[in-house]
C-alpha positions as CSV (number, residue, x, y, z in Angstrom):
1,X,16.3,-45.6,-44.2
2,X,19.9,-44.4,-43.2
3,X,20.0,-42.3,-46.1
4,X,16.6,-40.6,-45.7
5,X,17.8,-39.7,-42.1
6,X,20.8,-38.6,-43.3
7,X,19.2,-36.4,-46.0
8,X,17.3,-34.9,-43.1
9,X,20.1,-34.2,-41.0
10,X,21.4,-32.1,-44.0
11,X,18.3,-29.9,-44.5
12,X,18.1,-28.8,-41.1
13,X,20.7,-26.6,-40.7
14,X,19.4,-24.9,-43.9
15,X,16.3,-24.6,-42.9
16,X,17.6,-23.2,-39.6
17,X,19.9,-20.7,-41.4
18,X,17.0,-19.2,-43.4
19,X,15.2,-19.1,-40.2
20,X,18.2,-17.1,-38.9
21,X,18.2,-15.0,-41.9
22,X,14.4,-14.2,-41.7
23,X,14.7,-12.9,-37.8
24,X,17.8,-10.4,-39.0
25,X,15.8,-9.1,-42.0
26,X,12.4,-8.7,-39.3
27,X,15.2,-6.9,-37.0
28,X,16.0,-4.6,-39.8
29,X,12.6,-3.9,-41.0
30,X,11.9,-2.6,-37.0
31,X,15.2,-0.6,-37.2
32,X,14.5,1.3,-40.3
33,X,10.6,1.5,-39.7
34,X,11.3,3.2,-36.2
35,X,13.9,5.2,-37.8
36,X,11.5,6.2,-40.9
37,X,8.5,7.6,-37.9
38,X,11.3,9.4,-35.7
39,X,12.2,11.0,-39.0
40,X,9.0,12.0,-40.5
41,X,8.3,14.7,-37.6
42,X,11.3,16.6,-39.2
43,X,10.7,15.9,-42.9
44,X,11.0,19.5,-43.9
45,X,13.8,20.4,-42.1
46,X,15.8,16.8,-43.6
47,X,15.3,18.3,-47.1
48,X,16.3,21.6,-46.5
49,X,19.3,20.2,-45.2
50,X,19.1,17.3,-48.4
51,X,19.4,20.5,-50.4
52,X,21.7,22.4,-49.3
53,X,24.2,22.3,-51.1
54,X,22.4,22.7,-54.5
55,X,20.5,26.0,-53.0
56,X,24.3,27.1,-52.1
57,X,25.1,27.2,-56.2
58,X,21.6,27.7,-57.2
59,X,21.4,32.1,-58.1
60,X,18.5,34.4,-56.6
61,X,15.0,33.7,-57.3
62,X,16.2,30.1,-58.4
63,X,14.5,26.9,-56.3
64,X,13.0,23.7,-56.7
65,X,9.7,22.9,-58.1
66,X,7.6,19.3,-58.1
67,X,5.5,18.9,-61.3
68,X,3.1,16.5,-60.1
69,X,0.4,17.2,-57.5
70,X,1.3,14.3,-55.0
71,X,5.2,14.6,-56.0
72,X,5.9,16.7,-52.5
73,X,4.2,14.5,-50.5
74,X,6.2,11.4,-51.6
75,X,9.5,13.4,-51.9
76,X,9.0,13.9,-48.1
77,X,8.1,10.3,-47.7
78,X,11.8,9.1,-49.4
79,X,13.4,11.8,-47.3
80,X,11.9,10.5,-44.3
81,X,12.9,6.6,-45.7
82,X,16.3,7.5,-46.3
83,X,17.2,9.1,-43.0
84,X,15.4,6.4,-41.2
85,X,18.2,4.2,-43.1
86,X,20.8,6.3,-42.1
87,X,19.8,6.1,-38.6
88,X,18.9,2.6,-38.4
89,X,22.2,1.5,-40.2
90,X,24.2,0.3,-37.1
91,X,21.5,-2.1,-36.8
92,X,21.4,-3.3,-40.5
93,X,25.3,-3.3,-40.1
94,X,25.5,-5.5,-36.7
95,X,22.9,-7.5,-37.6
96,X,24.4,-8.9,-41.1
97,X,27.2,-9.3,-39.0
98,X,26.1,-11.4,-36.4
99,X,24.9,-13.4,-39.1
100,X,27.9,-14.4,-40.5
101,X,29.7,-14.8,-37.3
102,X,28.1,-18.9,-36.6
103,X,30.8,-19.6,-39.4
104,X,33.5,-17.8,-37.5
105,X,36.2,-19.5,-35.5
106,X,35.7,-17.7,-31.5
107,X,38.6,-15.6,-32.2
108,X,37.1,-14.0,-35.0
109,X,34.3,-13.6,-33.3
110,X,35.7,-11.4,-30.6
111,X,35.9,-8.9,-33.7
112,X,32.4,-8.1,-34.1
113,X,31.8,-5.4,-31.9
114,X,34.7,-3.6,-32.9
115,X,33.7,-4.8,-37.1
116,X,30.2,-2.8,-36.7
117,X,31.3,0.4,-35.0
118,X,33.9,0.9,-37.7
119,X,30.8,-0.2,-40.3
120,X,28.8,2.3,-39.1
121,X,31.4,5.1,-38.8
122,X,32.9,4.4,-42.1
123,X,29.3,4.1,-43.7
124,X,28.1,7.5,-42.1
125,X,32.0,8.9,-42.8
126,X,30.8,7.9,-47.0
127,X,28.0,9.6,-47.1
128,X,29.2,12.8,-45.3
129,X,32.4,12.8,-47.7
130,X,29.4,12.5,-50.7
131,X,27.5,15.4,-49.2
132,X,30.3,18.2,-48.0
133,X,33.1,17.3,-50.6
134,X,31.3,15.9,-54.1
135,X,27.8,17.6,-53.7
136,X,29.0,21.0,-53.9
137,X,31.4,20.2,-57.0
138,X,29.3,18.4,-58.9
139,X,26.1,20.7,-58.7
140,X,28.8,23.6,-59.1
141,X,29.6,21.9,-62.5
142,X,25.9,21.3,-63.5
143,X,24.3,24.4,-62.8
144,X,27.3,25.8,-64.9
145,X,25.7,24.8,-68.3
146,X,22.7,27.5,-67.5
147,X,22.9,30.3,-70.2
148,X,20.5,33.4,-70.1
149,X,17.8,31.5,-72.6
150,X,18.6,28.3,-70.8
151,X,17.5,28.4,-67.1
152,X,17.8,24.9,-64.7
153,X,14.6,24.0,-63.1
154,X,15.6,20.8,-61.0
155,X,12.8,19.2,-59.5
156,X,12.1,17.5,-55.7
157,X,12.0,14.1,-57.4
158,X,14.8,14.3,-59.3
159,X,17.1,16.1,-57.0
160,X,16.2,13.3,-54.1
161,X,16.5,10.3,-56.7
162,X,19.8,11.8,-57.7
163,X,21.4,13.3,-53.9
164,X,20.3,9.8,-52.7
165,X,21.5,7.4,-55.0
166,X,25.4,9.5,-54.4
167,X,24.9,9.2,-50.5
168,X,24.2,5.6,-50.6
169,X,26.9,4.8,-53.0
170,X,29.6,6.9,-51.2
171,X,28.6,5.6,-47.8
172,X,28.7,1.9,-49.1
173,X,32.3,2.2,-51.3
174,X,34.0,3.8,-48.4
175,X,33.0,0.1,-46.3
176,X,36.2,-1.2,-48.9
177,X,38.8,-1.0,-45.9
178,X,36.9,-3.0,-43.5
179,X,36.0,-5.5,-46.0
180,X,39.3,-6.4,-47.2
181,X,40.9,-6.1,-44.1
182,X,38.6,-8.8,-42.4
183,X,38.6,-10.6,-46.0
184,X,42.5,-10.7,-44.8
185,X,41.9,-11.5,-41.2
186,X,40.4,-14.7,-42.4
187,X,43.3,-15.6,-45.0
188,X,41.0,-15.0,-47.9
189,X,43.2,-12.4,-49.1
190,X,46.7,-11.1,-48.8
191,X,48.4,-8.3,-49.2
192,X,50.4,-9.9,-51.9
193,X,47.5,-10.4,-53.9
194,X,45.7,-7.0,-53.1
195,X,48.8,-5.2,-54.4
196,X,49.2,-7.8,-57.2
197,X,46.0,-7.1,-58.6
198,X,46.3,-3.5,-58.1
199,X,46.1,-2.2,-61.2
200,X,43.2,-4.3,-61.7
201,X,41.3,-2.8,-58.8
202,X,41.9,0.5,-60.5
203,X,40.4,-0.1,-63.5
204,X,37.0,-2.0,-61.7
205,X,36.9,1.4,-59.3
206,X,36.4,3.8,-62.5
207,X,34.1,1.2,-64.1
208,X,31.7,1.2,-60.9
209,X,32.6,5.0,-60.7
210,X,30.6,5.1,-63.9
211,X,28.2,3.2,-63.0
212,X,27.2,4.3,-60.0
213,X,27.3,8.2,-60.3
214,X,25.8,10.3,-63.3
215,X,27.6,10.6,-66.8
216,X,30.1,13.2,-66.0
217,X,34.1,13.0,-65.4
218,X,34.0,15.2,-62.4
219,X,31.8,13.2,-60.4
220,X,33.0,9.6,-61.3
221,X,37.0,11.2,-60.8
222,X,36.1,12.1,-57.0
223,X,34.5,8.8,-56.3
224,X,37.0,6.7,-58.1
225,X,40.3,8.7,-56.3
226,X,39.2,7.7,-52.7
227,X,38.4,4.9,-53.8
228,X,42.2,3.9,-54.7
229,X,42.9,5.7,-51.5
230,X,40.4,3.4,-49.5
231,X,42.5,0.9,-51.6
232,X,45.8,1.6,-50.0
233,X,44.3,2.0,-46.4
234,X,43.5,-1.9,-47.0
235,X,46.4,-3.2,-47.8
236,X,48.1,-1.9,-44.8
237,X,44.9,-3.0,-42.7
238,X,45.8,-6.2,-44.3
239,X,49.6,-6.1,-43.5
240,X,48.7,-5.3,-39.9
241,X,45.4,-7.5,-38.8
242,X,45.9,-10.1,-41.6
243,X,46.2,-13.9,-41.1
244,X,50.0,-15.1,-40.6
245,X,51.8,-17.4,-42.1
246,X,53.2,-20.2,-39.7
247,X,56.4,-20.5,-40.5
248,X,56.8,-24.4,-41.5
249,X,58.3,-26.5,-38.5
250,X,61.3,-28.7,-39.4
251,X,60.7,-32.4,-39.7
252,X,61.5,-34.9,-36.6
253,X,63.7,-37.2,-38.9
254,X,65.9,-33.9,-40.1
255,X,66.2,-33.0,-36.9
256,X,67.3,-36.4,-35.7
257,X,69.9,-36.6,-38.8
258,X,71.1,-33.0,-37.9
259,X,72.0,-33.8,-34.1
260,X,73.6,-37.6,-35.4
């Protein structure tokens, strides 16, 4: 009987942590579908600003087209999605947040606030750094391979599958800072190790580089270099709001033989 009670004693708190879990996902839901209707009023005017910077490269006479009768319609849907993400992101951000802080000691806690703002600026600072900096060399180099019998035809689909895919990406790989720094905070990490397994980072940035943007060297260089700059940034985030060491206190008995 002791052990039954005790077994029940156990699955509570897991059954309260996916309770937890389920009301920050709800939370999130609300965020993004409030975000998506606030957004759909300007749908137009999000993907003319989505495609800006491949108009900008793109010669006269030269647009988009959509190949499939209903293709516009959902193109305008995605935009609308993605933006409502965008906006509803400090919410996503705080609330994955606040559900890891019940395993935080009160002083780490105190960090939150502070933890989310920087989440949200550095998320938003990605994506920007995707769409002003990368966008406009990257379509710069694809819309270079069109010849006089060989003329690009990029479609709405396409362009959003590919433009949002980058943003995301960029806006999530430049969260890297934060992450190790509170990763540090909490003694997980140290800057020992980070620059120890340095070389090591290096090599896993230019693998997800790869990975995560399409097959060409230009586009995997420019997210892979701030990357290993994001890198650096850490490990002095690390060296300044890490966890330190207590220096070891002397035992009683040497002190005792010391002073005899």
């Amino acid at each position: 009987m002791a052990d039954l009670e005790t077994e029940t004693e156990d699955k509570i708190p897991f059954t309260a942590h996916l309770e937890e879990l389920r009301k920050r996902l709800i939370t999130c839901f609300v965020a993004v579908g409030i975000g998506f209707a606030l957004s759909y009023g300007f749908k137009e005017k999000l993907f003319e600003i989505l495609t800006q910077p491949l108009i900008s490269v793109m010669k006269e006479g030269e647009t988009l087209i959509y190949t499939g009768l209903p293709e516009a319609f959902f193109t305008f849907l995605k935009v609308s999605f993605l933006s409502g993400l965008m906006v509803a992101s400090p919410v996503i951000i705080y609330q994955f947040w606040m559900f890891v802080a019940p395993g935080l000691y009160d002083r780490e806690k105190r960090l939150m606030i502070p933890i989310v703002f920087l989440s949200s600026i550095f998320f938003v600072g990605g994506a920007l750094f995707g769409y002003f900096i990368v966008f406009p060399f990257g379509f710069q180099f694809f819309m270079g391979f069109a010849t006089e019998t060989i003329r690009p035809m990029p479609s709405m689909k396409e362009y959003l599958s590919f433009s949002a895919k980058l943003l995301l990406a960029f806006g999530l790989v430049f969260e890297l800072p934060l992450v190790l720094t509170f990763l540090a905070r909490l003694g997980i990490v140290s800057v020992a190790f980070l620059k120890k397994n340095r070389k090591y980072a290096i090599l896993l940035f230019f693998v997800g580089a790869a990975i995560l943007t399409p097959p060409d060297v230009v586009t995997q260089i420019m997210m892979a270099v701030p990357l290993m700059v994001l890198y650096e940034i850490s490990i002095v985030g690390a060296r300044i709001f890490g966890k330190q060491k207590k220096a070891p206190q002397p035992d009683a008995e040497t002190e005792g033989a010391g002073e005899r």
